[in-house]
C-alpha positions as CSV (number, residue, x, y, z in Angstrom):
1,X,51.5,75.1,-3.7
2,X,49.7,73.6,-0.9
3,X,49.5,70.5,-2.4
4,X,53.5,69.8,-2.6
5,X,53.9,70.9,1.1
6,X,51.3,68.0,2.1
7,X,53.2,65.8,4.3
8,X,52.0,62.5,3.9
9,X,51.2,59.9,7.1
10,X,53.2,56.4,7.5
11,X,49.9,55.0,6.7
12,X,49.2,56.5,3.8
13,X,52.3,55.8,2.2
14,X,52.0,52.2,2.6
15,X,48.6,52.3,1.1
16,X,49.7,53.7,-1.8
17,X,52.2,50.4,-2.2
18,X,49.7,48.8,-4.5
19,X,51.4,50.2,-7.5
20,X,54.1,47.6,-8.1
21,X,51.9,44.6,-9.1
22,X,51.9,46.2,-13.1
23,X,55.8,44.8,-12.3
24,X,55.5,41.2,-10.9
25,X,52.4,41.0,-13.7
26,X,55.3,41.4,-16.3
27,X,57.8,39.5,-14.9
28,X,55.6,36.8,-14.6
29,X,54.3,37.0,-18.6
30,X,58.2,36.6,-19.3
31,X,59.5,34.2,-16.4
32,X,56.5,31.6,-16.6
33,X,57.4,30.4,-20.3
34,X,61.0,30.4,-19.7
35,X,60.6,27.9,-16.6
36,X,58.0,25.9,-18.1
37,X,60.1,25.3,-21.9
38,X,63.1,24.5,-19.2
39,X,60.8,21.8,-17.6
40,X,59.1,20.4,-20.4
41,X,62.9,20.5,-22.3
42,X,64.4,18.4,-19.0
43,X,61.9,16.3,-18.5
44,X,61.6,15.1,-22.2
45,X,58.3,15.9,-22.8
46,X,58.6,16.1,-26.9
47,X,60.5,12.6,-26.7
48,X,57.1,10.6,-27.2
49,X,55.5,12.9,-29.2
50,X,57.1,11.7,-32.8
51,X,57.5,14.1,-35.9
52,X,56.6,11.2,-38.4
53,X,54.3,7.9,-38.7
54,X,57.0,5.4,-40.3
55,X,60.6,4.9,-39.3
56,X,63.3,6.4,-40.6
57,X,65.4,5.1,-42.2
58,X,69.4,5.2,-40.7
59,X,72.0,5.1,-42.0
60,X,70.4,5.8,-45.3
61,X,69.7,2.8,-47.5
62,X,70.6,2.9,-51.1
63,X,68.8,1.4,-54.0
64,X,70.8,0.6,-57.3
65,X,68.4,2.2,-59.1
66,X,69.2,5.0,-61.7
67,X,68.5,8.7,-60.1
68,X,65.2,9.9,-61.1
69,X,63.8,13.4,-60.5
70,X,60.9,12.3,-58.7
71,X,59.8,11.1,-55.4
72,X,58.5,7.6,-54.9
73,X,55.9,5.4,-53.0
74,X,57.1,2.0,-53.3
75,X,55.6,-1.4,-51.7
76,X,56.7,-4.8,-51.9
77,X,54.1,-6.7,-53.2
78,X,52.8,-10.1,-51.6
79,X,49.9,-11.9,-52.0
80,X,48.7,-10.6,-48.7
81,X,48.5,-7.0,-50.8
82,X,44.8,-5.2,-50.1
83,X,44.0,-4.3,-53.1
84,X,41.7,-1.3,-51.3
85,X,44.5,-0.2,-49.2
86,X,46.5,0.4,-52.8
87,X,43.7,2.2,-54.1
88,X,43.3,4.1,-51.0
89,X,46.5,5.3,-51.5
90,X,46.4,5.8,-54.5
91,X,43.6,8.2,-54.1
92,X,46.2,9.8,-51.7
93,X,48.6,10.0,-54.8
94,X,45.7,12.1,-56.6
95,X,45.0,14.3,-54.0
96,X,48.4,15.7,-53.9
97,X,47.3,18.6,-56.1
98,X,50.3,20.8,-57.7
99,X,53.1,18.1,-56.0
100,X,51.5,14.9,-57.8
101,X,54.0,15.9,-60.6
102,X,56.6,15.2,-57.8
103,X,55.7,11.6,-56.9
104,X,55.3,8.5,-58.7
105,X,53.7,5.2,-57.5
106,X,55.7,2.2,-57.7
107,X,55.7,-1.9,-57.3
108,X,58.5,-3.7,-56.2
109,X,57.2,-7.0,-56.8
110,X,55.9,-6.6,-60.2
111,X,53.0,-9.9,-60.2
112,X,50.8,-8.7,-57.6
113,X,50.1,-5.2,-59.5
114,X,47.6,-6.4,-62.2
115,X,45.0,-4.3,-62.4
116,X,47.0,-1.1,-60.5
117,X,47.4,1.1,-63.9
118,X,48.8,3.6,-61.5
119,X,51.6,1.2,-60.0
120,X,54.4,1.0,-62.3
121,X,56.2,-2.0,-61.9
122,X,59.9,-1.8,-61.1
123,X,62.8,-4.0,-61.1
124,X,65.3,-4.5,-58.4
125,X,68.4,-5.8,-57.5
126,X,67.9,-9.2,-55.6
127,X,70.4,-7.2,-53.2
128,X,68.3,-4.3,-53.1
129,X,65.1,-6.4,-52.5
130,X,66.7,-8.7,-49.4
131,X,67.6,-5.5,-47.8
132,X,64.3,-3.9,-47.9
133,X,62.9,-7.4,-47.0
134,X,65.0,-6.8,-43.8
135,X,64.0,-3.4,-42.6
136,X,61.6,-3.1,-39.6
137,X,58.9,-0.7,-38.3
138,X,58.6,-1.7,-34.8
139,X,59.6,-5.4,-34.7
140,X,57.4,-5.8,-37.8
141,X,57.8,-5.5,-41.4
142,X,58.1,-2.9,-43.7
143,X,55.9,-3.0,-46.5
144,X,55.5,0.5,-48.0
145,X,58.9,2.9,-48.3
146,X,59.1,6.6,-49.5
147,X,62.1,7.1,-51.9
148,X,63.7,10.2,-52.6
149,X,64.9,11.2,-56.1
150,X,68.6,10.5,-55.1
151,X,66.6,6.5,-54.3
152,X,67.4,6.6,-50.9
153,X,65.0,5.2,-48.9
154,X,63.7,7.4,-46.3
155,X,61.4,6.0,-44.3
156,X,59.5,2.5,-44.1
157,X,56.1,1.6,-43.1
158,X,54.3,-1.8,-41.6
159,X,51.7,-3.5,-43.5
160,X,47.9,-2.0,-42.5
161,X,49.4,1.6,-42.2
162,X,46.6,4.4,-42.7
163,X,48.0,6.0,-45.8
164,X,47.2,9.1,-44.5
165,X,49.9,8.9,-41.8
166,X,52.0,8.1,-45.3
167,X,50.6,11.2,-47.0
168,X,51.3,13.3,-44.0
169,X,54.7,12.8,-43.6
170,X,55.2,12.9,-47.3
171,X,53.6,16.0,-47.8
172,X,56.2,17.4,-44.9
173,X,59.0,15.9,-47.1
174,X,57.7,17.7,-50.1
175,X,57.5,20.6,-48.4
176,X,60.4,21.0,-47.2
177,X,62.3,19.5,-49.9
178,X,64.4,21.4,-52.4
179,X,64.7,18.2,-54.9
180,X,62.5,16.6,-56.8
């Protein structure tokens, strides 16, 4: 009983004021993520950071081309074509494990593909090959397009591209794809 009669001294009681940090250390675990994502969302921090390597392709361009079940990596041929960069990717195309089913290699130029078993030579629409002529990838280009099975073409890509920044975003499309 002593112990509950104890009157305590002004001093004391403002010693014992150390308790409420536990408080501002939670407010601050909650409120310091809040403010920053604000910031960083205001100041358009994720603006520069791009989700794919090749541009897409707006409004949607369509190919003439029957509807096929599969995905496609498609380049315009030249004679500029590097041969290595083709078998590069098409080392990429193997490598696609249980989606290489999904995804076919194609030419759109048909004379620059001998010796590319794995390129299948396609026709196209002098229409259809003018307007991919025409697309750009920064002010440049486009040589290699990803096709979806509906022939849309999705995105385009510059001549020299590393074709793993073309087998990254393809995988993402392959993932999160419901056709094809």
């Amino acid at each position: 009983m002593y112990y509950l009669q104890k009157s305590f001294t002004k001093e004391q009681i403002l010693k014992q004021d150390h308790h409420k940090w536990p408080l501002y250390a939670i407010i601050a675990c909650f409120g310091i993520p809040i403010v920053l994502a604000h910031l960083l969302y205001y100041f358009n921090y994720a603006k520069n950071h791009t989700a794919t390597f090749g541009t897409l392709i707006t409004p949607p361009l369509f190919l003439s081309s029957p509807k096929q079940k599969t995905w496609k990596i498609a380049f315009l041929a030249s004679k500029e074509s590097n041969p290595l960069h083709l078998k590069a990717l098409e080392n990429r195309h193997q490598n696609l494990g249980k989606d290489q089913h999904r995804v076919r290699l194609i030419s759109l130029n048909p004379p620059s593909t001998k010796g590319h078993n794995t390129w299948k030579p396609t026709a196209l629409s002098r229409k259809d090959y003018q307007s991919l002529r025409q697309l750009k990838n920064e002010n440049k280009p486009c040589y290699y397009f990803i096709i979806d099975p509906h022939s849309q073409v999705v995105l385009c890509y510059q001549r020299g591209i590393e074709p793993k920044y073309l087998d990254k975003d393809l995988r993402k499309l392959l993932k999160n794809s419901h056709i094809g």
